[in-house]
N, C-alpha and C positions, 0 to 999 in steps of 0.2 A: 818213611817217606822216600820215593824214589829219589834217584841221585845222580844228578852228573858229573864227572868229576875232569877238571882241567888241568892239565897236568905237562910239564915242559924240561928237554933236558941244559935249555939256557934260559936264562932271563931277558926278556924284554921279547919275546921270542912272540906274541900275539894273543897270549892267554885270555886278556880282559877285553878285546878288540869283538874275539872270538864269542866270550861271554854277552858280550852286550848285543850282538848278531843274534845268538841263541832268544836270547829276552826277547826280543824284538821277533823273530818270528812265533815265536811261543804265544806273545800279547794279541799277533794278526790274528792267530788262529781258536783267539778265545779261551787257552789255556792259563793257568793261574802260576806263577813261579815267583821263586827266591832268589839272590844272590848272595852268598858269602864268601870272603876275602882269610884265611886260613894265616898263620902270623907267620911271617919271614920275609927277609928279602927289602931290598930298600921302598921299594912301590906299596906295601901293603897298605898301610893309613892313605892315602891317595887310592887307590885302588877303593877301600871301603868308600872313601866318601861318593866315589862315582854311584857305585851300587846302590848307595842310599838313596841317591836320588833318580835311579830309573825309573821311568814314565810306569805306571802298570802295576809295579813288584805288588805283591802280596803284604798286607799290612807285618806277617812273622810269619818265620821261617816254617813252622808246623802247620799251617792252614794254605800253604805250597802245593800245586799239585807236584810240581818237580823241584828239586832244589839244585841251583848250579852252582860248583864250589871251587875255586880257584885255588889250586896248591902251591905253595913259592916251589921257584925253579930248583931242580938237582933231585934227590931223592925224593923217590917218592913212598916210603916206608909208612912213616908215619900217617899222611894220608887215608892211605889203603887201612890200616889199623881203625881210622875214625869211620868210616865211609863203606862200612862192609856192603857187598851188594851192589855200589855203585859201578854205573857203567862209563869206562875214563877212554876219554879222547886224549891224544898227546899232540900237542903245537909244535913243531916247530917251524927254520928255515933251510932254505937253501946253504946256508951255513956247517949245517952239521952234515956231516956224511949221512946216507941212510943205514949202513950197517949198526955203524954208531946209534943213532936210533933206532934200529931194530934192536940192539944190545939192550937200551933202555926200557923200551918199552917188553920186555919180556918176563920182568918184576910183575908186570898185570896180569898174567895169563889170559885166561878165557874172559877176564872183566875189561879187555882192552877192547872197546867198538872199534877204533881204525885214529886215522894222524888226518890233522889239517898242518898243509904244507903253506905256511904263509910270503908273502913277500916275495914273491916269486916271476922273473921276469921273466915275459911270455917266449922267449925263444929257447928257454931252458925245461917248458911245460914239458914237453915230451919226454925227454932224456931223464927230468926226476922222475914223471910217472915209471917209467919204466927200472931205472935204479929202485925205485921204495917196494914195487912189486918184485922184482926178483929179491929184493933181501927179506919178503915174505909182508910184507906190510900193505894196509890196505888204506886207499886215501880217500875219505870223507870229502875230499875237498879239494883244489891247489886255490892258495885267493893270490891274482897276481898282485905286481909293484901295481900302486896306488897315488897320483898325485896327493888327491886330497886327503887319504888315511895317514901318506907319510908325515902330513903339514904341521907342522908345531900349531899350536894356537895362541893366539896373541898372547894371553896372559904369561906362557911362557918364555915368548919372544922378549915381554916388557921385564921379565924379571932379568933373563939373559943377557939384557942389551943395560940392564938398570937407569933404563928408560923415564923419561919426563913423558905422563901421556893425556892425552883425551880422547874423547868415546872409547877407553879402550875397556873400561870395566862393564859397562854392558854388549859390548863384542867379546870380552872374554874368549869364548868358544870360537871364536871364528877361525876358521882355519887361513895359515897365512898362504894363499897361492901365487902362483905365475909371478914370482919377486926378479926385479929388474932393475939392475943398476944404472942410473942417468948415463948418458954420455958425457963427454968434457963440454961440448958446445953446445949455447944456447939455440941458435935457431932452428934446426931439426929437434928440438925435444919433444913437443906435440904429437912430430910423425913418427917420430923412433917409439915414442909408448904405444902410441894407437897401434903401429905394426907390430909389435910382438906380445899386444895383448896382455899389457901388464895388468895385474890386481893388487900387484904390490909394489909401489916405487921407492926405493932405498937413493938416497937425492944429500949430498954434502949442502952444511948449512951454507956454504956461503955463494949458492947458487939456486936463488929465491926464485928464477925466472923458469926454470928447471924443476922445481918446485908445482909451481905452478902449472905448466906444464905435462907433466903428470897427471896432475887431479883432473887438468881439462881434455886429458882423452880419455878419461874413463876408470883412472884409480881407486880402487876405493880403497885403498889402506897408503900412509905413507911414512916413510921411516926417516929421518932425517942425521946426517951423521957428523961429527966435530966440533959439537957441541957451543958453536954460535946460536941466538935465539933466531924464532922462526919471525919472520918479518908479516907485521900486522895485517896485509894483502892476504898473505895466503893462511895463516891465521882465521881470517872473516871467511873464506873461502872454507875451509875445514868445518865450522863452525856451522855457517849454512848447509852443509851437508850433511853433518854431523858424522864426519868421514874420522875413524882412529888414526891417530897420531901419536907418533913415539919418536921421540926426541934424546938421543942419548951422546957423552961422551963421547963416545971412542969411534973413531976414524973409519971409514967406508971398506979398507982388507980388516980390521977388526971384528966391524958389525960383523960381518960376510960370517967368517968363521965363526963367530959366536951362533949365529943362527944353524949353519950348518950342520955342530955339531948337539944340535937338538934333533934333527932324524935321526929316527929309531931308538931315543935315548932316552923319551919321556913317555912316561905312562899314558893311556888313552884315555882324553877327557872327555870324550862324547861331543857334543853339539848335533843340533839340526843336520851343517852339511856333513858332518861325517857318517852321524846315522843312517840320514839317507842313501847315502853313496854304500856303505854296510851294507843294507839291506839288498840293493842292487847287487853288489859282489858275493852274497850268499844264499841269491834267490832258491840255488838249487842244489843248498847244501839238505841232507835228508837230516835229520834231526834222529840220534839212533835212542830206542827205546830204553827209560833209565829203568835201574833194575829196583 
């Protein structure tokens, strides 16, 4: 059965992001595919459970027209050993040097199609294309920085924050965007949200009006922090909208970093908005012939 194979010389480096792009255009175009999750590396069970549930897949792996197969990060030996034939893309970022990756990917020989450069801020596009080309490498791809791809998803957020929550388990997936810390004063809070467009308002419990606030320019996720309860006003308000709500502990520079340090650090969980957004950012990736 043909084979793709995804392959990276760090972790978290865009492997499954990438995989799930692939699926996705593979499914527009009427072709039949698999995904498999290969053992190592802390993401692997998370990683499979994603795959199992992609829209599309192939009921098993053998009735595939293509199979796409995620290798854990570092060596890729073993792999290449399962996978004969397979034509392997290497991920990574801006993080690793390209000779470094040219080093690496040199284990592939003629079975290496080319490198998706992910995460990539658009003022740097040029200067790596041209770094990855002289150290002999060919780029599939650059996918730049991403608001929505970088976003934790709430489930993560609620585990992070070990959040009190509602509407948050059928939001799940939702990507948490544009988060915006309340101001100190209550009376501009309506205009301060409205003007920078928050989607996410992170709002200290003991500032209900603030709260409030929030939701009524346009919030629709609100994070509430130091763990006072949420006052029955804005409570009935969540409720009627059925807006997520996460209610945690720890204090508004706590939340902050707690959340922060979930960019780029959890494995990709799909949703709607990120698929979409995927598909948009890889419209014109060529998809290279598995072998």
């Amino acid at each position: 059965m043909p084979a793709l194979l995804l392959v990276s010389p760090q972790p978290l480096a865009g492997k499954t992001t990438l995989a799930a792009g692939l699926a996705q255009k593979m499914r527009a175009a009427g072709k039949s595919f698999a995904c498999a999750r290969l053992a190592g590396g802390d993401n692997a069970a998370a990683d499979s459970d994603f795959y199992a549930g992609l829209a599309g897949r192939a009921r098993d792996a053998e009735s595939a027209g293509v199979l796409i197969v995620e290798a854990p990060a570092g060596d890729p030996t073993t792999a290449l050993t399962g996978y004969k034939g397979a034509r392997v893309i290497a991920v990574t970022t801006p993080e690793s040097a390209a000779a470094d990756v040219a080093e690496y990917c040199d284990a592939f020989g003629a079975a290496l199609a080319g490198v998706v450069l992910n995460r990539v801020p658009p003022r740097r596009s040029a200067s790596l294309r041209s770094a990855y080309e002289a150290a002999g490498l060919k780029l599939l791809a650059i996918v730049p920085e991403d608001r929505t791809l970088a976003a934790p998803v709430l489930s993560d957020v609620a585990v992070a924050l070990d959040a009190e929550t509602r509407f948050v388990e059928e939001n799940s997936l939702k990507p948490m965007e544009r988060a915006l810390i309340a101001s100190i004063a209550a009376d501009p809070g309506q205009g301060y949200f409205s003007r920078y467009a928050a989607v996410t308002a992170i709002v200290r419990s003991d500032k209900p009006d603030l709260q409030l606030a929030a939701l009524n320019a346009g919030a629709s996720c609100l994070i509430v922090t130091g763990g006072l309860p949420v006052l029955s006003y804005v409570v009935e308000r969540v409720e009627a909208d059925e807006i997520p709500l996460l209610r945690t502990q720890l204090d508004t520079l706590e939340t902050v970093g707690s959340i922060e340090a979930l960019y780029g650090g959890t494995p990709f969980a799909g949703g709607e908005a990120k698929m979409q957004r995927l598909g948009e950012l890889l419209r014109e990736l060529d998809i290279p012939p598995a072998g």
